[in-house]
MARTI-222701 format. One record per residue (C-alpha): residue in one letter; z, y, x. Coordinates in steps of 0.05 Angstrom, whole numbers, padded with zeros to 5 digits, always signed. Layout:
BEGIN
AZYX/...
END
This chain:
BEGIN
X+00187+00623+02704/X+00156+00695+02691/X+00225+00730+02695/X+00241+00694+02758/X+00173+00705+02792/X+00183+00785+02771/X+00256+00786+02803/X+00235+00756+02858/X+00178+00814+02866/X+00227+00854+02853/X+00271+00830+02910/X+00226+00842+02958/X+00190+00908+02932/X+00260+00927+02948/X+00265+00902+03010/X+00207+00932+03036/X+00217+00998+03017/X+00288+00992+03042/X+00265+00976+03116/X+00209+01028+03111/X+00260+01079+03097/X+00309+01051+03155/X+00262+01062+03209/X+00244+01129+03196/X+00319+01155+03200/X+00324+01196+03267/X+00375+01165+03322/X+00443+01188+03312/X+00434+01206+03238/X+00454+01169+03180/X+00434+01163+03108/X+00480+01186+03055/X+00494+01141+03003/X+00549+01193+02957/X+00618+01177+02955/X+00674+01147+02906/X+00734+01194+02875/X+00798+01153+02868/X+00841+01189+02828/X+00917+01174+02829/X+00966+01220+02777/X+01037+01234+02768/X+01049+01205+02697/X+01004+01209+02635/X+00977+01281+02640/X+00934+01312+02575/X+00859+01324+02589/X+00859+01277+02653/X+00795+01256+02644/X+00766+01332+02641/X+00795+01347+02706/X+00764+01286+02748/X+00704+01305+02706/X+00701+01372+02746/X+00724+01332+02809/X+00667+01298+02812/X+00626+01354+02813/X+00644+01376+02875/X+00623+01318+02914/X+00569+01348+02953/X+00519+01333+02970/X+00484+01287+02910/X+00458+01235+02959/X+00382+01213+02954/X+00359+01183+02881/X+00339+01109+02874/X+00302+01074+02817/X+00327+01000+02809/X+00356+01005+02872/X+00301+01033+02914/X+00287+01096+02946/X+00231+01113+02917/X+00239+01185+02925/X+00250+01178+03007/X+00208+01124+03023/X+00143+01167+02986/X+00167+01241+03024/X+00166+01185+03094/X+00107+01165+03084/X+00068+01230+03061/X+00099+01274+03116/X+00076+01224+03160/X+00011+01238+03226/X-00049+01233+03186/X-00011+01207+03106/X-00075+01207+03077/X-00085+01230+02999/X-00050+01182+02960/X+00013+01191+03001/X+00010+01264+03004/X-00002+01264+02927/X+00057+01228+02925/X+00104+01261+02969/X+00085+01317+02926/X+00099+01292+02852/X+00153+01240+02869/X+00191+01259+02940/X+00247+01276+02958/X+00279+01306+03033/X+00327+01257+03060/X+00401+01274+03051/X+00432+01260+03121/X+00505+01255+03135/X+00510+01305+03182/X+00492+01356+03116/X+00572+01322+03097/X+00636+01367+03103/X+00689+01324+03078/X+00745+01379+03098/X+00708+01419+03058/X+00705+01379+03002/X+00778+01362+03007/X+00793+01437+03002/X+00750+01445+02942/X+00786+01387+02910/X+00857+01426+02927/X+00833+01495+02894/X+00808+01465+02836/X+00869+01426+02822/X+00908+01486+02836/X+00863+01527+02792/X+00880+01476+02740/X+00962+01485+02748/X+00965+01424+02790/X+01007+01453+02849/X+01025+01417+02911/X+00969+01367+02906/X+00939+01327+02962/X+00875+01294+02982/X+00845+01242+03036/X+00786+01224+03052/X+00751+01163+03099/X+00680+01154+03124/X+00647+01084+03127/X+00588+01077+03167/X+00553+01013+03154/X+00481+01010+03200/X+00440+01065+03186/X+00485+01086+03120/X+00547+01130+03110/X+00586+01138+03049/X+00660+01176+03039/X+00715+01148+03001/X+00759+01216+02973/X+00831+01206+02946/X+00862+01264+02899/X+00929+01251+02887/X+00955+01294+02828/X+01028+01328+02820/X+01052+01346+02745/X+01026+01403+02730/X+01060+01473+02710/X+01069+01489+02637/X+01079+01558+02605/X+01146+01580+02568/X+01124+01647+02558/X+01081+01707+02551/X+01109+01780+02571/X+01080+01842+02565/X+01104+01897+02615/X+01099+01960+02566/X+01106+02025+02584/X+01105+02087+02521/X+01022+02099+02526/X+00989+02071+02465/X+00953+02015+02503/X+01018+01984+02511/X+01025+01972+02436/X+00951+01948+02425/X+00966+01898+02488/X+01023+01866+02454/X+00995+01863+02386/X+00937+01833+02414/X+00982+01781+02458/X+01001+01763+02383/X+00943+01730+02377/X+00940+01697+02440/X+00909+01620+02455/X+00963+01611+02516/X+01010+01576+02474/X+01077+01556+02503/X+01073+01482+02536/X+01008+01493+02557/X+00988+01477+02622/X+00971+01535+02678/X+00894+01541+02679/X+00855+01598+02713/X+00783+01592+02666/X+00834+01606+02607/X+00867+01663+02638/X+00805+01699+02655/X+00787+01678+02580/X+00848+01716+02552/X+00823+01774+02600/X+00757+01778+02573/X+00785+01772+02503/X+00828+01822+02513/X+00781+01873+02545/X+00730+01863+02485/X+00781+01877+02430/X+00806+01936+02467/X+00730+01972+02463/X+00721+01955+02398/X+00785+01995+02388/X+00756+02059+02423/X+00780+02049+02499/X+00707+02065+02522/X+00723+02064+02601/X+00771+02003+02601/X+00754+01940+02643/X+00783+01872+02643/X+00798+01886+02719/X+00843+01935+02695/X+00888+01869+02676/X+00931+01822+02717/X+00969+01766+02703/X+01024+01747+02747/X+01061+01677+02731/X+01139+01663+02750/X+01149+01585+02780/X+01220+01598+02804/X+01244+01598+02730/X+01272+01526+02729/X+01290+01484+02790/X+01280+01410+02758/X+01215+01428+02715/X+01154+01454+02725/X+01146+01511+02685/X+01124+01583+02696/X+01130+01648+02664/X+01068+01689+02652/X+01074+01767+02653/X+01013+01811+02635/X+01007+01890+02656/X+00962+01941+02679/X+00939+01946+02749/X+00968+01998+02789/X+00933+02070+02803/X+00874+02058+02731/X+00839+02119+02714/X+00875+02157+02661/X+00803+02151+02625/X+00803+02079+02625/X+00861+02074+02582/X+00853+02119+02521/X+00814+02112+02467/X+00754+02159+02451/X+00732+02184+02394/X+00657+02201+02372/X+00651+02276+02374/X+00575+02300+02363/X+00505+02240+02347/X+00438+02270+02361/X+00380+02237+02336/X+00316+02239+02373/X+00265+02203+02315/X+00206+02226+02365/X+00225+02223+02440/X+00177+02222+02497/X+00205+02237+02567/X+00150+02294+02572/X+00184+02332+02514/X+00225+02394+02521/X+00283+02381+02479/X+00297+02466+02470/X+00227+02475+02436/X+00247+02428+02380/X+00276+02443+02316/X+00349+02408+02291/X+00362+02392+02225/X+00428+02375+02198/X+00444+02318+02152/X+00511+02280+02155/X+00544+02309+02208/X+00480+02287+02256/X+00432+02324+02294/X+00363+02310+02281/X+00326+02337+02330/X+00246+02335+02327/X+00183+02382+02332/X+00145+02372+02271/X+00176+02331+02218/X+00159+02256+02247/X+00214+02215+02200/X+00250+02244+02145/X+00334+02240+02168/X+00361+02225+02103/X+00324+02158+02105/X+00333+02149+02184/X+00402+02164+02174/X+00413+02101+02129/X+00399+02056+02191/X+00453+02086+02236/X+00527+02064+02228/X+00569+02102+02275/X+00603+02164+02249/X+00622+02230+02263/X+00704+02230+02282/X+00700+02157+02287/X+00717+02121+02349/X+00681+02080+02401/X+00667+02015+02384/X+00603+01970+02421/X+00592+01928+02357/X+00567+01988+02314/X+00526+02021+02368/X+00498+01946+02382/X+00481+01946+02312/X+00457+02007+02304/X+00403+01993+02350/X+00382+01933+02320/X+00374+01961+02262/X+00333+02023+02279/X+00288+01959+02323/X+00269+01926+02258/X+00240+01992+02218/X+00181+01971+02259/X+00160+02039+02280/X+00192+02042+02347/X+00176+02019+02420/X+00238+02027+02449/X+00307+02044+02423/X+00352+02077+02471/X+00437+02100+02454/X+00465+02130+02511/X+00534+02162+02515/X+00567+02222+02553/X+00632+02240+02562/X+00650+02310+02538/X+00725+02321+02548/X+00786+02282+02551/X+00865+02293+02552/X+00926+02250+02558/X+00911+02215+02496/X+00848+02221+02462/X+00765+02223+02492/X+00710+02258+02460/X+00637+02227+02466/X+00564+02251+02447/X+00518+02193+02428/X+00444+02202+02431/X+00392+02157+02406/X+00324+02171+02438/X+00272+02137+02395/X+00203+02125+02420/X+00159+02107+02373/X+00094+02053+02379/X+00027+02087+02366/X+00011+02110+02290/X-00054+02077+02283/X-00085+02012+02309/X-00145+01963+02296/X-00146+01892+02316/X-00199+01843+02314/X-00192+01776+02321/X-00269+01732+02333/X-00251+01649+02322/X-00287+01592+02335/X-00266+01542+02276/X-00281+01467+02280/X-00258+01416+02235/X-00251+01339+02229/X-00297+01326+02183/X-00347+01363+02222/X-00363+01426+02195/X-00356+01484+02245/X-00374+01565+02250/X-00345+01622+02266/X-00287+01676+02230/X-00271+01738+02238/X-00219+01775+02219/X-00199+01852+02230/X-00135+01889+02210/X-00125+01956+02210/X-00051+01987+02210/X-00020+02047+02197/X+00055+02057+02205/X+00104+02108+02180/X+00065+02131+02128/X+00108+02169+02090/X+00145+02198+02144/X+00199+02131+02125/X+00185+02087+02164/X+00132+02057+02124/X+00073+02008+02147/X+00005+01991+02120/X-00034+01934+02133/X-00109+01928+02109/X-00132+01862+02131/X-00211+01835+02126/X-00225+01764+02146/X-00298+01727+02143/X-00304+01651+02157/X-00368+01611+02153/X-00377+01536+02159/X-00429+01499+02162/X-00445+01420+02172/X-00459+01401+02242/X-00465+01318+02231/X-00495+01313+02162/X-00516+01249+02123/X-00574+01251+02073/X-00538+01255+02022/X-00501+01319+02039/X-00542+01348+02089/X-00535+01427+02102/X-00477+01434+02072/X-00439+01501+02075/X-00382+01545+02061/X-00377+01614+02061/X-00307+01657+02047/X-00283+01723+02047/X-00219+01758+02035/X-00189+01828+02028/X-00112+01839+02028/X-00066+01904+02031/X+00006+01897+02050/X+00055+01955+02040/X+00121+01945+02080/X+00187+01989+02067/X+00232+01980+02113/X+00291+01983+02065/X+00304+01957+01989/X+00261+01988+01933/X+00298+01958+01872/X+00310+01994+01800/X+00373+02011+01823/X+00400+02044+01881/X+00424+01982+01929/X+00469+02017+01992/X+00462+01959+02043/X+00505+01948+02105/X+00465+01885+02130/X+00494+01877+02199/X+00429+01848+02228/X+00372+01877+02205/X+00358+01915+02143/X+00321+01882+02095/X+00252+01903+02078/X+00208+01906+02023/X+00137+01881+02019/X+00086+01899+01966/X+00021+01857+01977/X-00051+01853+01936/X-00101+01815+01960/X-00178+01782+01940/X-00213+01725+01962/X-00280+01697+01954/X-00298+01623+01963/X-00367+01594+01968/X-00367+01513+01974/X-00435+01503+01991/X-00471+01505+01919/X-00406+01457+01888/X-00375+01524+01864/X-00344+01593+01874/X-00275+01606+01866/X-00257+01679+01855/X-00177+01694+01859/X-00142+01755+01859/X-00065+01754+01882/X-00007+01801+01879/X+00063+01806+01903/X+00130+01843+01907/X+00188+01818+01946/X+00248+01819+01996/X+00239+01784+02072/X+00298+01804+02124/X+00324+01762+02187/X+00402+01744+02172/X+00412+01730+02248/X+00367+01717+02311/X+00350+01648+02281/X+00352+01655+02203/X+00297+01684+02160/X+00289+01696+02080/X+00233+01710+02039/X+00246+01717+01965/X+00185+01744+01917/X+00209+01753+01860/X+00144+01768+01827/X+00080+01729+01857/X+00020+01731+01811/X-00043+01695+01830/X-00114+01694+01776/X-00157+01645+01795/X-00239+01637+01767/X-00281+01580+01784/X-00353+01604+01775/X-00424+01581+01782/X-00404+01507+01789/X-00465+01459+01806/X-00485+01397+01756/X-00454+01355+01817/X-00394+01387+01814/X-00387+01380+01748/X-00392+01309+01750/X-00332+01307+01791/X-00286+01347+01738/X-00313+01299+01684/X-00287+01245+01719/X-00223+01274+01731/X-00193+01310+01675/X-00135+01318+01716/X-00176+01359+01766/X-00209+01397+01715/X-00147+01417+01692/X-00124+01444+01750/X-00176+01488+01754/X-00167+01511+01684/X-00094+01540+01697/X-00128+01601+01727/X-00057+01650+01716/X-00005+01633+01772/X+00052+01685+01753/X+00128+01662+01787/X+00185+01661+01842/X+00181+01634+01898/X+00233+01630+01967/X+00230+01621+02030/X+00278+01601+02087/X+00272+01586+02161/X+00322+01570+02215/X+00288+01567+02282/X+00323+01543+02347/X+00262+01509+02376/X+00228+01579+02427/X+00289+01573+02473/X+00256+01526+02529/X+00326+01530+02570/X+00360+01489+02501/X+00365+01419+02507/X+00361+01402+02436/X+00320+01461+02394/X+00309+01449+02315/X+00287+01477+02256/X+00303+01484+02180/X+00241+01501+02131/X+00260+01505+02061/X+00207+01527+02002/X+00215+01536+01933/X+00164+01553+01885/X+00169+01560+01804/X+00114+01591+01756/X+00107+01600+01687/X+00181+01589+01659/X+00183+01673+01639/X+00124+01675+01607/X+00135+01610+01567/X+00205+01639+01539/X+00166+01702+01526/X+00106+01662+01483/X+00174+01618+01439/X+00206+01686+01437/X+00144+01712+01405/X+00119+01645+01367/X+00053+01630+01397/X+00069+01577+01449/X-00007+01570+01458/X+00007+01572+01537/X-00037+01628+01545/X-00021+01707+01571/X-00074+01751+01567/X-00128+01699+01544/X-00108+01666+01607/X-00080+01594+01606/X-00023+01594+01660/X+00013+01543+01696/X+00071+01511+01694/X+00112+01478+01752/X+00164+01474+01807/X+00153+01459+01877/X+00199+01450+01933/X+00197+01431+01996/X+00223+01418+02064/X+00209+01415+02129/X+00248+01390+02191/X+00237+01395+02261/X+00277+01371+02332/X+00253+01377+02397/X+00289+01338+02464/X+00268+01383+02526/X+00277+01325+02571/X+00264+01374+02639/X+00234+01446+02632/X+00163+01420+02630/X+00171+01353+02584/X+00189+01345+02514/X+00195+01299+02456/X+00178+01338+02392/X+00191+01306+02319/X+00175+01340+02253/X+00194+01308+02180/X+00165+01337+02120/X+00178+01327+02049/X+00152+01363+01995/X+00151+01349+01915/X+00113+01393+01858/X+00128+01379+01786/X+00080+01398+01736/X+00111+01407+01668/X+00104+01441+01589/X+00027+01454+01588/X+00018+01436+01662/X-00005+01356+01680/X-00015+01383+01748/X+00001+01428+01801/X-00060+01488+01806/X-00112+01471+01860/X-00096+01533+01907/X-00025+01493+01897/X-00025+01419+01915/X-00007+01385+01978/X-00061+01355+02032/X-00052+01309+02081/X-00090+01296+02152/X-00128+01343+02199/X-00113+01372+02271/X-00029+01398+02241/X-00015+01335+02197/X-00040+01260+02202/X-00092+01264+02266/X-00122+01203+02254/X-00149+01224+02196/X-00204+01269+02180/X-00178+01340+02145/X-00150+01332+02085/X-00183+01260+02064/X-00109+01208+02063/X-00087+01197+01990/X-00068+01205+01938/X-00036+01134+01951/X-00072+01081+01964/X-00141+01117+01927/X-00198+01105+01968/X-00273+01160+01941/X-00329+01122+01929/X-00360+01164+01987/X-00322+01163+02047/X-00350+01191+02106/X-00354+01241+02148/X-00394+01282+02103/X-00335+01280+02047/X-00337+01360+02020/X-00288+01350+01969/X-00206+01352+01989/X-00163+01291+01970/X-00099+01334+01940/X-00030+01310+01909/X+00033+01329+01878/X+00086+01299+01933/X+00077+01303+02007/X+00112+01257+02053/X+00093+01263+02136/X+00123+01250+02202/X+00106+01263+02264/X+00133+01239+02341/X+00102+01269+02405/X+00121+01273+02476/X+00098+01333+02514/X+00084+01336+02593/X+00051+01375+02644/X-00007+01344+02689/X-00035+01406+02726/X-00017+01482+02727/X-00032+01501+02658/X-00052+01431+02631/X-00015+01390+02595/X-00010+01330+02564/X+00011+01291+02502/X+00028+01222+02466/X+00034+01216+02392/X+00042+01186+02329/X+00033+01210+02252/X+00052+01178+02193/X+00042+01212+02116/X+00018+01212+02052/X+00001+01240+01995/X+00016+01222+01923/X+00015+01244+01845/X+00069+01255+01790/X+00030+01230+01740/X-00019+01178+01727/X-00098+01189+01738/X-00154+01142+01722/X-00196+01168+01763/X-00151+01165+01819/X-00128+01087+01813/X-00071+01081+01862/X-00052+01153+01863/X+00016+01155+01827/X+00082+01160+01869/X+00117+01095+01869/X+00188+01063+01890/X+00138+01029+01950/X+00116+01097+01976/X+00138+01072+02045/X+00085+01015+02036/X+00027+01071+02031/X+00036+01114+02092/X-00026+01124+02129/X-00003+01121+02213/X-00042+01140+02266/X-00038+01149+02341/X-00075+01187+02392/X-00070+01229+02468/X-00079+01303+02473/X-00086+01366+02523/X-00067+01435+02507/X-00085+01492+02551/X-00021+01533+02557/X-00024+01602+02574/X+00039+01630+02568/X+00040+01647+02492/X-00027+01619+02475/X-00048+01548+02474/X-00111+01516+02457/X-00104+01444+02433/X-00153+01378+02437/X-00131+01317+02404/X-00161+01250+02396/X-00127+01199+02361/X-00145+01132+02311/X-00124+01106+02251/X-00075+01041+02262/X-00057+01037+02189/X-00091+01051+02131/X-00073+01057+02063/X-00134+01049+02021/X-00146+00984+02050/X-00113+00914+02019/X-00034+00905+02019/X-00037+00862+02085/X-00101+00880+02112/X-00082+00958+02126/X-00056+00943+02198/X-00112+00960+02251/X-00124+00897+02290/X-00185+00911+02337/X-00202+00975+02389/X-00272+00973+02410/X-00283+01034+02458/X-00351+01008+02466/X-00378+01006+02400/X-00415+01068+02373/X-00407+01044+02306/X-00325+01036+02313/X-00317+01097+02360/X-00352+01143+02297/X-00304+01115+02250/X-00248+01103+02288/X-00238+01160+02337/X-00219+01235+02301/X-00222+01296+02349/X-00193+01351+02333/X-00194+01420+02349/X-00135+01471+02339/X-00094+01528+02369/X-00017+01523+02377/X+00019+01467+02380/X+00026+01429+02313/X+00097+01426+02307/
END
């Protein structure tokens, strides 16, 4: 009875929006409705359904939209342009309509002759079309009829040659050719084959040579019972003798300090492999400069190198802008001569940035951070960049309980980053990385951790490594030595309690020497907002301790101890996948899946602190206060919102679904859901529940919630509020959320997590 009483609305929603639009068509106009392609062909001809594919396309105009059945669109632009629409029916004509599409807008000659080129285009000569208008009250349609010949294959490709050298590279190159004989005649692939052609020719020296220079000409009157056709390929009459001969790189100048207000006589030019480096005082030395640039004295043109080239001077990281122009010098029958000069401009030496936050958290503490970095680049007069980095962050409690009221923490960090742009190994490495050119990072850092008057953790961390970008979308990190010395100091009687209780904790703490490998890879297609389906690829692998445990067997101590320090022992990987659906420009539905697994092993029960995974806050489970889900099904005995102490695990399993839209200007909206977890290798008693299982799927904490985000350009400010629908802790069969009282205080305090956070979360 419901579905027939909804039809039936239905029905006559329809109708009435169907006689509202009728009345407001003008006298003598009609509304177009589209039209209908009938295709009728010659035989069974390949790639058919391609062709009415493109057919289709050129029906024009696209009539009006309708949404089961009804024009929505038209009836909301009627009614909102309207005498005196009023505000819902401007709002919307504005969000929802659409200008009517009127018959008289129709050409159907026109369309008819489109139809004919494009079959033509396609080889399908001596086609016809027909068309017929029906006019049915207030509505028009056209009915369009392509009837397709057989089409015109190819026998063969000649090359009209002449005795200049081009000749030769066009008929090698015509060698190599896609128009294979029976294909069938096709413009888009002829101007293919051009553009192929042209391309391989400059990367063969022909500096001045265009694909206009080119014409193909194809023969029909080869066979009076088939359709076939001969194609022939030459040169244009009356090209420029320069735009067919090859040229050959005669003199590089290097300009490693170039400013348009310089005067390029005053400055002083120093030789170094057949290049000119020409520069006032010395700015950057040209024996490492020169390792960046890949085009040669005596060698010839070719775009790929000097692309290259550029790119590769762009990554040092010392330059604003990167300029290679060329100049003709001379040129004879056969040969060209070119000067290439990069003009290199670079970014200022020195800079300070400060950076003043505003941190809030879920489980309500909140203060400010600062951070302020000071760089220096080229350094050495290499290319080389230093980064001195000084961050502050202080938290304090802002919704304290009696128990743990005034909480606090206080941290502070130092970290120095020395960049090479280039390889610093123990032996010389001469890299040709087409891309970019790897670089090399040497980083020491220290950190200071106040929780409040739990503890102190002091840590000190160094680093030498690798980090390059393969392509536009592909990144690598490898370190091949991380070190990290962690000390837990001046720990309170309280917090002391809580390593008592868990051993497992305690040790974790206790495995103060971190000393490893560790990898990193991304592949990002998600920034291009004009890409229907963007995704990314994060891979992670960490491993500690397995050198310095051969060295302690190879030595016969195996006490797990270097230095008087106890290391750790583990490996850690993880992954992390990410697709986004732009739906329009301004709407998307963005998923993320991440996995991640850390096995503690030889003296190690656990993964260190500063490594384990956490699960829920503002970028993971949103329902949930910051990292408070897990491990498992382990619920604290406190468990508030004045929890201080971090629910961590060895495995990490969380995934994420959220669809993006815009409401106003710069605000947007969003809809999502997060499901994770967090779990341990090995069993705890003081964490009942904890350990991984073959049910994992049974322990997921999910949540749901709305959001805004103010997006400015490449900054965007994020709110989030969201509540738990299952959770974990509770009984099997009881962790399903079954009530949502908005109007309780005591249900909207535990029920309703906002969070605070800048970017997007995935």
């Amino acid at each position: 009875m419901k579905t027939n009483s909804f039809i039936t609305t239905l029905i006559l929603l329809a109708g009435f929006i169907s006689c509202n639009v009728k009345k407001h068509i003008p006298e003598g106009e009609f509304l177009y409705k589209g039209a209908e392609l009938e295709i009728n062909a010659e035989g069974d001809i390949k790639g058919l359904d391609k062709v009415e594919e493109e057919l289709e396309d050129l029906l024009r105009p696209e009539p009006n939209s309708k949404f089961l059945g009804m024009y929505v669109g038209l009836w909301a632009h009627y009614k909102g342009t309207q005498e005196k629409p009023g505000f819902i029916n401007r709002f919307l004509n504005k969000k929802i309509g659409e200008e009517p599409v009127y018959f008289s807008k129709v050409e159907p000659s026109r369309t008819e002759e489109l139809i004919i080129n494009r079959l033509e285009n396609r080889g399908f000569f001596y086609s016809t079309t027909d068309s017929e208008v029906t006019r049915k009250g207030k509505f028009a349609s056209v009915d369009y009829v392509a009837n397709i010949s057989t089409p015109y294959t190819l026998t063969e490709v000649v090359v009209e040659r002449d005795s200049m050298e081009i000749d030769r590279e066009l008929i090698a190159l015509m060698k190599e050719t896609k128009l294979d004989s029976g294909s069938r005649f096709d413009l888009n692939t002829l101007n293919a084959e051009r553009t192929r052609v042209d391309s391989t020719l400059k990367e063969k020296g022909y500096y001045n040579f265009n694909s206009d220079y080119l014409i193909f000409e194809a023969d029909t009157n080869i066979s009076d019972s088939l359709r076939q056709f001969k194609l022939y390929l030459r040169l244009k009459k009356n090209v420029p003798p320069n735009g067919i001969i090859p040229y050959q790189i005669d003199t590089i100048n290097v300009f490693p300090n170039y400013s348009i207000d310089e005067d390029g006589k005053k400055l002083d030019t120093t030789r170094y492999d057949n290049k000119n480096y020409i520069q006032g005082n010395l700015v950057f030395k040209p024996r490492l400069l020169n390792e960046y640039i890949l085009i040669e004295d005596g060698q010839r043109y070719n775009p790929s190198l000097s692309r290259i080239s550029s790119n590769r001077l762009s990554t040092i990281g010392n330059y604003k802008f990167v300029n290679l122009r060329y100049e003709e010098l001379s040129t004879n029958d056969s040969l060209g001569l070119l000067k290439a000069s990069f003009y290199l401009s670079p970014m200022t030496k020195r800079s300070v940035r400060a950076e003043l936050l505003g941190v809030s958290k879920s489980n309500n503490f909140a203060g400010p951070a600062l951070n302020l970095v000071y760089r220096n680049r080229n350094l050495f007069k290499g290319g080389e960049t230093i980064n001195l980095t000084a961050s502050m962050g202080y938290e304090f409690q802002i919704a304290g309980g009696e128990d743990r009221k005034g909480l606090r923490s206080l941290e502070l960090g130092l970290k120095a980053d020395l960049i090479f742009p280039r390889v610093i190994f123990f032996v010389p490495i001469n890299e040709k990385f087409s891309y970019s050119v790897p670089k090399t990072k040497m980083g020491l850092g220290v950190e200071y951790l106040s929780r409040g008057g739990l503890y102190n953790l002091n840590s000190v961390s160094a680093n030498y490594g690798y980090f390059w970008n393969a392509n536009q979308f592909a990144y690598h990190e490898i370190n091949p030595i991380s070190l990290s010395v962690v000390n837990l100091s001046k720990t309170s009687p309280e917090f002391e309690q809580i390593l008592d209780n868990n051993p497992f904790l305690r040790r974790s703490f206790e495995q103060n020497f971190i000393a490893g490998i560790n990898y990193t890879f991304n592949y990002n297609k998600l920034n291009d907002r004009f890409r229907t389906h963007g995704y990314f690829l994060g891979v992670g692998l960490d491993f500690a301790g397995n050198t310095l445990s051969l060295a302690d067997q190879a030595f016969g101590r195996d006490d797990g101890k270097f230095l008087g320090l106890e290391y750790a022992q583990y490996g850690k990987a993880d992954v992390d996948l990410r697709y986004h659906w732009n739906l329009t420009k301004n709407q998307t539905i963005a998923t993320r899946l991440f996995g991640g697994v850390g096995v503690p092993f030889g003296n190690s029960s656990s993964l260190p602190f500063v490594k384990q995974y956490f699960s829920g806050g503002p970028n993971s489970v949103r329902a949930f206060r910051i990292r408070s889900i897990g491990p498992g099904t382990y619920r604290p005995e406190s468990f508030d919102v004045n929890s201080f102490f971090d629910q961590s695990g060895d495995i990490r399993i969380e995934g994420n679904i959220e669809y993006r839209f815009p409401i106003v200007s710069l605000l947007k909206g969003a809809l999502f859901v997060d499901a994770g977890n967090i779990w341990l290798m090995n069993d705890n008693e003081s964490l009942p529940g904890g350990k991984f299982t073959k049910v994992w799927w049974n322990e997921l904490a999910v949540g749901t919630g709305v959001g805004l985000r103010v997006d400015i350009q490449f900054f965007v400010i994020r709110f989030d509020l969201a509540t738990p629908v299952r959770v974990p802790y509770l009984e099997d069969g009881e962790r399903w959320g079954n009530t949502f009282d908005i109007g309780n205080k005591t249900w909207r305090r535990e029920n309703l997590i906002f969070n605070f956070a800048i970017g997007y979360p995935f």
